[in-house]
Phi, psi and omega in degrees: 000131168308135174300341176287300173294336166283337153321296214269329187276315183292344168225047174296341191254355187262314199223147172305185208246333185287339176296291194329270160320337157308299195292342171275319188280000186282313176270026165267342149318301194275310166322308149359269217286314185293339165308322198282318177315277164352292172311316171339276185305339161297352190245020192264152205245109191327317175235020177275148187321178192021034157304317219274329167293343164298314187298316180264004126287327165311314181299326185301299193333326181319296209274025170252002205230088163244128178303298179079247155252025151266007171300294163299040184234171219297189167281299172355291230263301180305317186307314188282322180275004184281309196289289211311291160014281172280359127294346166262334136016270175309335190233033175071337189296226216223102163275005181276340188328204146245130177272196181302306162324291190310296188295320188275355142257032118298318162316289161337313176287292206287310179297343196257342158288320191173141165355119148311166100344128177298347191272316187323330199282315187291281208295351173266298181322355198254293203295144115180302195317292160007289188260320176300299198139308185212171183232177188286155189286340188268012172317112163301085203296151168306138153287172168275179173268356142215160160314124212018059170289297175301354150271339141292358193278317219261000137298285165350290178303277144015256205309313192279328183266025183275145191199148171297135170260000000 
């Protein structure tokens, strides 16, 4: 049995049912994050110089993979942003940006107030292929309104969704 499922049989009789449904999905989440860790550490080769410090950031990394407002969105989506995380982990970078994950439910957000933009539109279909996979075969890509507009957004966006892990 899962750790998700016994969160819910044990506190079905306890907590209203949206507590309940947090808290299981917080820990299919950590099944998640710790799969990814895992995948990490695996590709790591046991006596090559610098491992064992690659290995303890990769570990680190966890308590940097908190959902947050990916808690409710697909496995998918929590799956990409637990992976980008942990590769900046892995190579040492700035783990406060916001990753792609992040930015692409900003998008989402932003979209359900009011209309994207053609590059806001272009840059969620590029997040959306990315993190999903695919887009539909008649899809039209948005265009930006100029070349590389949607990689400044998706800075922008970064900076602005950075936050401490």
């Amino acid at each position: 049995m899962s750790p998700a499922t016994k969160a819910r049989s044990c506190l079905a009789d306890l907590a209203p049912k949206e507590i309940v449904s947090t808290i299981a999905r917080t820990f299919e989440l950590m099944e998640i994050a710790e799969e990814e860790i895992a995948r990490a550490r695996s590709t790591l080769k046991p006596k090559v110089l610098g491992s064992r410090e690659r290995s303890e950031r990769i570990n680190q990394a966890f308590k940097a993979l908190m959902p947050g407002a990916l808690l409710n969105l697909t496995d998918a989506v929590y799956r990409h942003h637990c992976r980008e995380i942990i590769d900046r982990a892995d190579q040492g970078e700035d783990l406060r940006p916001g990753t792609e994950s992040e930015v692409l439910h900003m998008l989402m957000q932003t979209s359900l107030r009011s209309p994207l933009n053609s590059s806001g539109q272009a840059l969620y279909e590029r997040l959306f292929k990315n993190i999903v996979g695919k887009l539909p075969e008649d899809w039209e890509p948005t265009p930006e309104a100029w070349k590389g507009q949607a990689d400044e957004m998706l800075h922008d966006a970064r900076k602005r969704l950075a936050r401490d892990r």
